[in-house]
C-alpha positions as CSV (number, residue, x, y, z in Angstrom):
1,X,31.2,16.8,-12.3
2,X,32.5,13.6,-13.7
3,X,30.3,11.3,-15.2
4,X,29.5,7.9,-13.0
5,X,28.9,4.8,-15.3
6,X,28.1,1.4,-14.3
7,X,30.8,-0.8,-12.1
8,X,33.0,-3.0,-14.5
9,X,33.9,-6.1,-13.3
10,X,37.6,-4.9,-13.2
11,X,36.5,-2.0,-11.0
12,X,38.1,-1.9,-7.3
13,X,34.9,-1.2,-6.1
14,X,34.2,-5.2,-7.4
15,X,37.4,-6.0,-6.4
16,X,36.4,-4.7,-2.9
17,X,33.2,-6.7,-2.9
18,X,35.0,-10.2,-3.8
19,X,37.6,-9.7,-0.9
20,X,34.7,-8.6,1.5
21,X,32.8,-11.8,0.7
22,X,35.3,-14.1,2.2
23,X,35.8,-12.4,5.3
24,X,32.6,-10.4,6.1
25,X,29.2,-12.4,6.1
26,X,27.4,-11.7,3.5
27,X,29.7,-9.3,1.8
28,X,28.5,-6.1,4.1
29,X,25.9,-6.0,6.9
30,X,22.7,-3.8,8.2
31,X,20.8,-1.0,6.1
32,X,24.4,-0.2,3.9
33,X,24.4,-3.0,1.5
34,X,24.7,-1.9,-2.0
35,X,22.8,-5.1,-3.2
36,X,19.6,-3.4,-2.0
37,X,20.1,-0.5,-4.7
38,X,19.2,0.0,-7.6
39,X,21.9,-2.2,-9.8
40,X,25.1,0.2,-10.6
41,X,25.3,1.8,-7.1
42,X,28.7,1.4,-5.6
43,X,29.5,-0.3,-2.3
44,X,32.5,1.5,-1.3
45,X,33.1,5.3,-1.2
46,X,36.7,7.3,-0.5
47,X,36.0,10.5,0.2
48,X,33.1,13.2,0.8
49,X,33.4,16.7,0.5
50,X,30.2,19.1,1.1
51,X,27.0,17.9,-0.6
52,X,29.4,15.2,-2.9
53,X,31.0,12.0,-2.1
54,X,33.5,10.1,-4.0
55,X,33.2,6.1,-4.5
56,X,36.8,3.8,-4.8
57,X,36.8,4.3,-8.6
58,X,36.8,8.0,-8.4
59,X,33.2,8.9,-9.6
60,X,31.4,11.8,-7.9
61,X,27.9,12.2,-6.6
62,X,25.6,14.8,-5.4
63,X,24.3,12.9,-2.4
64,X,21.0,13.0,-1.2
65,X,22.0,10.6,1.3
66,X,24.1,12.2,3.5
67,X,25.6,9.1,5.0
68,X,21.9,8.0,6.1
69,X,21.6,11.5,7.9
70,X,24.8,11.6,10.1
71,X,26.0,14.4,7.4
72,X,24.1,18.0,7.9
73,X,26.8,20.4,7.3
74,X,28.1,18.5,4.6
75,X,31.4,15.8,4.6
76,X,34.3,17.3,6.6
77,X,32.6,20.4,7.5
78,X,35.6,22.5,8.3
79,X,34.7,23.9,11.8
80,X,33.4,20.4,13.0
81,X,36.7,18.9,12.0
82,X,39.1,21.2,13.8
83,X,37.1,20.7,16.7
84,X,37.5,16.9,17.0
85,X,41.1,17.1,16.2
86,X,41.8,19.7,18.8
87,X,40.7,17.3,21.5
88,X,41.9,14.2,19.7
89,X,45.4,15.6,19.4
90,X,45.3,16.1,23.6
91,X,43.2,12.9,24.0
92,X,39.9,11.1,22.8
93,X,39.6,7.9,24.8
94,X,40.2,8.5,28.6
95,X,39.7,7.5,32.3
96,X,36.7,9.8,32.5
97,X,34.8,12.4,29.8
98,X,36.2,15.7,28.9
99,X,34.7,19.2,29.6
100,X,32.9,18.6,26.3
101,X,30.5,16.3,27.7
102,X,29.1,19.1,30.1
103,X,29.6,21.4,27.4
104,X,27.4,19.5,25.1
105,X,24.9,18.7,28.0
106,X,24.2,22.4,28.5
107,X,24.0,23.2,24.9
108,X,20.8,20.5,24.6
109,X,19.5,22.0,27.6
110,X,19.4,25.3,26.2
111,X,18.5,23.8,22.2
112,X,16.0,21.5,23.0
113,X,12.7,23.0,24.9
114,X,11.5,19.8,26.7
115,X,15.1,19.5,28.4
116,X,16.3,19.7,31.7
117,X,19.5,17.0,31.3
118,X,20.7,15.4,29.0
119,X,22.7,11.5,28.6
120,X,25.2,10.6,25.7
121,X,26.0,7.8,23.9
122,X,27.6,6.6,20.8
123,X,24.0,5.8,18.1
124,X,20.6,5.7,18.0
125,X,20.1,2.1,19.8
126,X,21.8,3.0,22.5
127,X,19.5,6.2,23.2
128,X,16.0,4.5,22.5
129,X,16.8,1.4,24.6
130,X,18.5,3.9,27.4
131,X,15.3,5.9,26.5
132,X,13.0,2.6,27.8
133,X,15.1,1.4,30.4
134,X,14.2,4.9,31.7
135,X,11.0,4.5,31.4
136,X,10.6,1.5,32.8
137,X,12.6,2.7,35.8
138,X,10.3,5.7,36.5
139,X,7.4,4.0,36.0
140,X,7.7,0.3,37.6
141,X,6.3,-1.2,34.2
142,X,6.6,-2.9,31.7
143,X,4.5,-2.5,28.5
144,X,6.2,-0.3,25.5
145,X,3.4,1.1,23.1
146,X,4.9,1.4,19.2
147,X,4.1,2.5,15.7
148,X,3.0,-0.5,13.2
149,X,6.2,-0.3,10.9
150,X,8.2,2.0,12.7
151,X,11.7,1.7,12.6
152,X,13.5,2.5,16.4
153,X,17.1,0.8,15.9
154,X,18.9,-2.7,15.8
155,X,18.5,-4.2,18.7
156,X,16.3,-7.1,19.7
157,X,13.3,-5.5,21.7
158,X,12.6,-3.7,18.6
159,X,14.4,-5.1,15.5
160,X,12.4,-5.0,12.9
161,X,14.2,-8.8,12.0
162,X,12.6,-11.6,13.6
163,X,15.5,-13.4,12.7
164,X,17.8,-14.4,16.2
165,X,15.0,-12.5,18.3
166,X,13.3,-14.2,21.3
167,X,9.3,-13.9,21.8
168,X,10.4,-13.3,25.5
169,X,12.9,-10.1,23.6
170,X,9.6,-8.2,22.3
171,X,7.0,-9.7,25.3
172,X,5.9,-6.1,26.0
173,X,5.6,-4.6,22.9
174,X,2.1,-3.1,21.6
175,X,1.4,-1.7,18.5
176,X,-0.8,1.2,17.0
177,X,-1.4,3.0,13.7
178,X,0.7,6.3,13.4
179,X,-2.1,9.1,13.5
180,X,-4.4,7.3,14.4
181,X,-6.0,8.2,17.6
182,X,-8.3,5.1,17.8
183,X,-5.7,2.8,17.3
184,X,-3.6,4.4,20.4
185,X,-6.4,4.2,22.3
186,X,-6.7,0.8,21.7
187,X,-3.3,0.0,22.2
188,X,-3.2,2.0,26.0
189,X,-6.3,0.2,26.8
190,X,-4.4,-3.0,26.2
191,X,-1.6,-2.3,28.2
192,X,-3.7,-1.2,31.1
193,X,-2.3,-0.4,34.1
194,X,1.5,-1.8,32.9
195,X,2.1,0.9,30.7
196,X,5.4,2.1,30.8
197,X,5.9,4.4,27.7
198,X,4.4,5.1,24.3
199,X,7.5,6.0,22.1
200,X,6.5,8.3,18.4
201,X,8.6,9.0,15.6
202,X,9.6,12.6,14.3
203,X,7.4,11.9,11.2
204,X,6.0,8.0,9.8
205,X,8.7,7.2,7.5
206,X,8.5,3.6,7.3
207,X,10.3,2.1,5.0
208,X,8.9,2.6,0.7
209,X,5.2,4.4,1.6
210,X,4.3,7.5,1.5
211,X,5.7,9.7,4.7
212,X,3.3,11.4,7.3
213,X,3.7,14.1,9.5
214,X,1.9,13.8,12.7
215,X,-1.2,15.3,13.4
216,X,-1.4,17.9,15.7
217,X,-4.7,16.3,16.6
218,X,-2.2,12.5,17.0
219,X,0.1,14.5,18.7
220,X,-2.4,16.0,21.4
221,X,-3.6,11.6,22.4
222,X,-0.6,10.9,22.7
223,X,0.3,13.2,25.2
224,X,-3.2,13.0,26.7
225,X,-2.3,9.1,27.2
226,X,0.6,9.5,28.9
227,X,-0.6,12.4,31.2
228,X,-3.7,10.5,32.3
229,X,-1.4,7.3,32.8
230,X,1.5,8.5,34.2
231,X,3.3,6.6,31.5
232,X,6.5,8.4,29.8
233,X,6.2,9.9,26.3
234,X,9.4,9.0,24.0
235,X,10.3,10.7,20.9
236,X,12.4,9.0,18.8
237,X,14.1,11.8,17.1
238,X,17.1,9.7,16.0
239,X,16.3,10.8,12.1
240,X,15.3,14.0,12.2
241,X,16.6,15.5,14.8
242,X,18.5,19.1,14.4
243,X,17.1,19.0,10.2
244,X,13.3,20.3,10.7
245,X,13.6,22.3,14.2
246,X,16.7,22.6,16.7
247,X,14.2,22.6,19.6
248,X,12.6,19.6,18.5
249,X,11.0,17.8,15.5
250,X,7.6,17.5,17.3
251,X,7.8,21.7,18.1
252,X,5.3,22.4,15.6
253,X,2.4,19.7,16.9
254,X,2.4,21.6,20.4
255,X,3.2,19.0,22.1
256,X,6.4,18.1,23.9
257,X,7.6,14.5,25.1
258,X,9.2,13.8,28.2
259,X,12.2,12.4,26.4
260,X,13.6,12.3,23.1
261,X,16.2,10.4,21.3
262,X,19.0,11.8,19.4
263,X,21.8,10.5,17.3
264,X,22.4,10.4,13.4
265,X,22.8,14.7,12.9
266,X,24.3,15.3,15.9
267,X,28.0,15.9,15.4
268,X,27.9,15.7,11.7
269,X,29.2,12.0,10.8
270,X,31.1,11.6,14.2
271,X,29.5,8.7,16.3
272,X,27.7,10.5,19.1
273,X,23.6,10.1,20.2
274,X,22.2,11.7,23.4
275,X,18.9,11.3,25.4
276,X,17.4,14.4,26.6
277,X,14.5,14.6,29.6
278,X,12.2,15.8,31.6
279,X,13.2,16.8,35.0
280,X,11.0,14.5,36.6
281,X,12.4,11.4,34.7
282,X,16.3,12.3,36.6
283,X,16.3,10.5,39.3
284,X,15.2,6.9,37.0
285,X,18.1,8.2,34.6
286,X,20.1,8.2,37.3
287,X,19.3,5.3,39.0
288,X,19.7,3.0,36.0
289,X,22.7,1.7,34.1
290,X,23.5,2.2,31.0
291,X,27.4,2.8,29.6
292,X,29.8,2.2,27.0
293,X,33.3,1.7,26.5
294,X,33.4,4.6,24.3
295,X,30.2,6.6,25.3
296,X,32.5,9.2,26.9
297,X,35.4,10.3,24.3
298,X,35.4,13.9,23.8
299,X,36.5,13.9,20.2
300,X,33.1,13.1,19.1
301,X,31.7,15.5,21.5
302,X,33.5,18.4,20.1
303,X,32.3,17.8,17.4
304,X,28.8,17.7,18.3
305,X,29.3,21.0,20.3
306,X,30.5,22.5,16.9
307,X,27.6,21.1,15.0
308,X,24.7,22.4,17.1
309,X,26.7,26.1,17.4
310,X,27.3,26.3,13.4
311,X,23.4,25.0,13.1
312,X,22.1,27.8,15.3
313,X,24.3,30.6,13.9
314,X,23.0,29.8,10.2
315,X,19.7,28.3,11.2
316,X,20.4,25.2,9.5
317,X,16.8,23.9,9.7
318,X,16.0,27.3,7.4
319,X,18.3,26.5,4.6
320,X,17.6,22.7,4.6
321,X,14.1,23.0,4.1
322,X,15.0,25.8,1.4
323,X,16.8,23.6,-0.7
324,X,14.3,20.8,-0.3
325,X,11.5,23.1,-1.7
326,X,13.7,24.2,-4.3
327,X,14.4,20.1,-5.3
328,X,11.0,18.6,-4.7
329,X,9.7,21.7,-7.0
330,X,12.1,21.4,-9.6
331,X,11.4,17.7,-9.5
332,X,7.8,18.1,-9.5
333,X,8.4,20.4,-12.9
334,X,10.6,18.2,-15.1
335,X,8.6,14.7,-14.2
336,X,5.7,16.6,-15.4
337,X,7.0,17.6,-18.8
338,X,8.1,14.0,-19.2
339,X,4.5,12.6,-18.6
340,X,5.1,11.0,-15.0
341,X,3.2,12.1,-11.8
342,X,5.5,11.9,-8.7
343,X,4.0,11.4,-5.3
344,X,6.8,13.4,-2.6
345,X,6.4,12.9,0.7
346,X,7.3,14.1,3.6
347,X,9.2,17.4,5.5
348,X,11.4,18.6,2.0
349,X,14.4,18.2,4.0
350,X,14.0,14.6,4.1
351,X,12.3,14.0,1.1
352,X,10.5,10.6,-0.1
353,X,10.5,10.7,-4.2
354,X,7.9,7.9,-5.6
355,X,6.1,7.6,-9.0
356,X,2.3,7.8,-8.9
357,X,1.0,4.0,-9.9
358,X,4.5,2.6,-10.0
359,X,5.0,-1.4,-9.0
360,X,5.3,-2.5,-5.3
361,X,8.4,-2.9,-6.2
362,X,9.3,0.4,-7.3
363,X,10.6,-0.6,-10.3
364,X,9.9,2.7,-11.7
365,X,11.7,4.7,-9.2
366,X,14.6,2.5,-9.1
367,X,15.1,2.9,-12.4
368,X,14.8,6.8,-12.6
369,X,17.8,6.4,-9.4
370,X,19.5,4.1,-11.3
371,X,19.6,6.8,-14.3
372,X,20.3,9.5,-11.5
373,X,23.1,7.5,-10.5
374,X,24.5,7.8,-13.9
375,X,24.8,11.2,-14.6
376,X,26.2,11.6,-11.0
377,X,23.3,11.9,-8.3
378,X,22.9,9.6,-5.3
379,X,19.2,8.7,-4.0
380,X,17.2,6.1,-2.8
381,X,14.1,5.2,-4.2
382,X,12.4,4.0,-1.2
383,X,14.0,5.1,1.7
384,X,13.7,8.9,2.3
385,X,17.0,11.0,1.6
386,X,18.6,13.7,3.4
387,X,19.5,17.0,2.7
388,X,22.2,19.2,4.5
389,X,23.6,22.9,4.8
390,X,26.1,21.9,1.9
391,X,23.2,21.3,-0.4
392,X,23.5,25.0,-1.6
393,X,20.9,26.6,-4.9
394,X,24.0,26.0,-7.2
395,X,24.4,22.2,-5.9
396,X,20.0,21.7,-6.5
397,X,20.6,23.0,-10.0
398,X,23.2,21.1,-10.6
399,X,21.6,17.9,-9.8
400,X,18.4,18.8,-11.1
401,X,20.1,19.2,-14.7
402,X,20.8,15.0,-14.2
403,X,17.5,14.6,-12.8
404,X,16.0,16.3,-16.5
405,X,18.5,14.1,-18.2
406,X,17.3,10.8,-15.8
407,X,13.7,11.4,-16.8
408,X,14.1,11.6,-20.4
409,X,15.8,8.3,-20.4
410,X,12.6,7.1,-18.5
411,X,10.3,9.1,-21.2
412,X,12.7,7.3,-24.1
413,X,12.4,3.6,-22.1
414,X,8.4,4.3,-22.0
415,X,8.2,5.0,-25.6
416,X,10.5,2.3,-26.8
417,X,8.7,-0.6,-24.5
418,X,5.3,0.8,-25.9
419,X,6.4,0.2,-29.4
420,X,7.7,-2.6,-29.0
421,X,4.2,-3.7,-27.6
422,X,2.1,-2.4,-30.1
């Protein structure tokens, strides 16, 4: 592996940065600016190729990003890529979808256990809002019930900016406490008989505390709630969905929604999402409309009909959360010998690392990434990571040599500051 060191300012990916300034607000927009990491961290990348990608200056990283999740059969999974450039060779863009689009229809019928159709479109907005329109349409109401925190995509109903959004945008939005029952009960009590849908997340992964899984006892309300109201249960499963069960990230509460949101994992880095339901919801899917200019090319939907096969065949959920045991463990280990408590979070496929009584700012964890980053491993030290198939024993134990290497630099920075104290 070679061995990152911090940008230069003669480095392309600076270079990059300065030309990106003047012609793109900002520099770069939404959740991929570099400026948010740790300092070091590149902005731009070339290539990717399994569990590694390659930034403009040519340094390599085990990543533990994954693209943000789109990546779970690591970059330019071979089968994935033949598929999309079968059908884009013959066509991508057309007058009407390709045969993949039933294809890939049936396949999330027969993946996903709560589903009798299935809707696609390009990313994870699109399927939660076509996710509430559909709701709304089936139900003749109007109030949304959602997480305190909870993240469900970039558009102004539920941004989590405030910044160009109307009050009128986010009129009918309540709010609970992930697991807690008490809070959702407030919250359906509050919406009374205008209650149109109370949407849940795979898992509470808001953004720097600790992750949650729900509660079967959570899970069980919320379905109760819905039931009782006649109001539609949404599953946002934009994240995690296909990483901690093909049939469904809430399989293991029990409980099934009557639609769920997918995107991110799907087609492994190709821009696809789809909306899966109930049968009782198709006639409001139907009835509502909801398109895109691109929401039908079949490249994309090759490949997603490649991803879910090569997922099922090796039971991709299996080795994921294998290798995450394997890092959060080996993790767990070395922070140990180094004096430092770490508080992980989370399902291990989709692990949260934080240090026990670190800063609210995390300066602690930024700066073990920030040595990570060094010795050529990409993570985040407040959003959760990602792992995928690609992340094999041999590519753990390779990062976890930097991650020893990252904490002994922490140990040696502990040391040093308390001498210089004393």
């Amino acid at each position: 592996m070679n061995s990152p060191m911090v940008q230069t300012n003669e480095s392309q990916d600076r270079r990059l940065r300065a030309r990106a300034a003047r012609v793109i607000p900002g520099g770069m927009w939404g959740h991929q600016r570099a400026e948010a990491l740790p300092k070091g961290y590149p902005q731009f990348f070339a290539s990717g190729k399994g569990a590694r990608v390659t930034d403009v200056d040519g340094r390599e990283y085990i990543d533990f990003m994954c693209a943000w999740g789109p990546i779970i059969l690591g970059h330019q999974h071979e089968g994935v890529e033949a598929a999309a450039a079968a059908q884009a060779s013959v066509g991508n863009c057309l007058n009407g979808p390709t045969e993949h689009a039933v294809i890939l229809a049936e396949r999330l019928v027969e993946t996903v256990t709560h589903a009798d159709w299935a809707l696609l479109q390009k990313n994870g907005s699109d399927a939660m809002t076509t996710c509430i329109t559909t709701a709304r349409a089936a139900t003749g109401r109007r109030k949304i019930l959602i997480a305190k925190g909870a993240y469900h995509g970039a558009v102004p109903w539920c941004s989590p900016s405030l910044v160009g959004v109307t009050s009128e945008d986010r009129a009918h939005l309540l709010h609970f406490t992930f697991n807690d029952a008490d809070s959702l009960l407030a919250a359906v009590t509050d919406a009374g008989d205008d209650l149109a849908a109370i949407v849940v997340s795979a898992f509470r992964h808001d953004l720097g505390i600790p992750q949650e899984l729900p509660t079967e006892a959570f899970a069980r309300a919320v379905r109760k709630h819905c039931d009782a109201t006649k109001a539609v249960m949404v599953l946002d499963d934009v994240r995690a969905g296909f990483r901690l069960n093909m049939a469904g990230s809430w399989e293991g509460t029990g409980v099934r929604p009557d639609l769920t949101a997918f995107s991110k994992a799907i087609a492994n880095g190709h821009a696809l999402s789809a909306v899966t339901g109930s049968d009782w919801l198709r006639d409001a899917a139907n009835s509502v409309f909801v398109t895109g200019s691109f929401w039908y090319a079949g490249a994309q939907m090759a490949a997603g009909v490649a991803t879910l096969g090569e997922l099922a065949r090796i039971n991709g959920p299996a080795l994921m959360t294998r290798a995450g045991h394997r890092l959060r463990n080996g993790l767990d280990e070395q922070a140990a010998r180094h004096g430092f408590a770490l508080n992980q979070s989370g399902p291990v496929a989709m692990p949260l690392v934080q240090f026990a009584g670190d800063d609210t700012k995390a300066s602690l964890g930024e700066a073990f990434c920030g040595e990570a980053l060094r010795r050529g491993v990409y993570m985040h030290h407040r959003h959760n990571m990602f792992l995928s198939t690609a992340h094999t024993d041999a590519e753990i134990d390779c990062a976890l040599e930097a991650t020893e290497g990252a904490f002994a630099a922490l140990a040696r920075n502990r040391t040093k500051n308390q001498g210089d104290a004393a």
